[in-house]
C-alpha positions as CSV (number, residue, x, y, z in Angstrom):
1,X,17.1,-17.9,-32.0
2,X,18.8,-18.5,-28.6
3,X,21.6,-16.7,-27.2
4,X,24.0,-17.9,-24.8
5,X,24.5,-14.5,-23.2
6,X,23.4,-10.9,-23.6
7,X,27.0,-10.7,-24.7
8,X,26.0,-13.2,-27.8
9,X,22.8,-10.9,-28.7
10,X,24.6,-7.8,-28.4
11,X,26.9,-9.1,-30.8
12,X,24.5,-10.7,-32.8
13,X,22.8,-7.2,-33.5
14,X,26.5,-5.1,-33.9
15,X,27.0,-7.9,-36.9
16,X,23.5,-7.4,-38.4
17,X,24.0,-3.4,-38.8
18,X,28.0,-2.8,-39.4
19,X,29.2,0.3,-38.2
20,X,31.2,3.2,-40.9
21,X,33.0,5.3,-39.0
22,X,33.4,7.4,-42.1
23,X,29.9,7.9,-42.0
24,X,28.4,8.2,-39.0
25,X,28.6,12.5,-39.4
26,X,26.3,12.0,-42.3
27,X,23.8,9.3,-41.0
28,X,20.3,9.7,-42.0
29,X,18.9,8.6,-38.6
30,X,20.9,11.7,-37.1
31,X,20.5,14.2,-39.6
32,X,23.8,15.8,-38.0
33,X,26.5,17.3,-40.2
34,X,29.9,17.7,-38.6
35,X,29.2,21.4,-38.3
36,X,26.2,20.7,-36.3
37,X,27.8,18.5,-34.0
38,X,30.7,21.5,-33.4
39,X,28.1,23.8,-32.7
40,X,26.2,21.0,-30.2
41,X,29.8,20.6,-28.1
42,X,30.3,24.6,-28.0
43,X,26.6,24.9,-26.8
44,X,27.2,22.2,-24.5
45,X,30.3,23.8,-23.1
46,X,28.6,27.7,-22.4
């Protein structure tokens, strides 16, 4: 499949995996909870 820009493609692959925002705390990839990502940003900050 050909793409008339990298803006095309990079659209092309957004549409293939939709995005939950509701989700994204809990996605398997990540692993991370919202607790773990709170406790990532107040490491990040000391």
């Amino acid at each position: 499949m050909e793409y008339k820009s990298e803006k095309d493609r990079e659209n092309n692959n957004k549409s293939k995996s939709p995005k939950h925002p509701n989700r994204i705390t809990t996605d398997p990839k990540t692993k991370m909870t919202l607790e773990n990502i709170k406790e990532e940003i107040k490491k990040s900050r000391t």
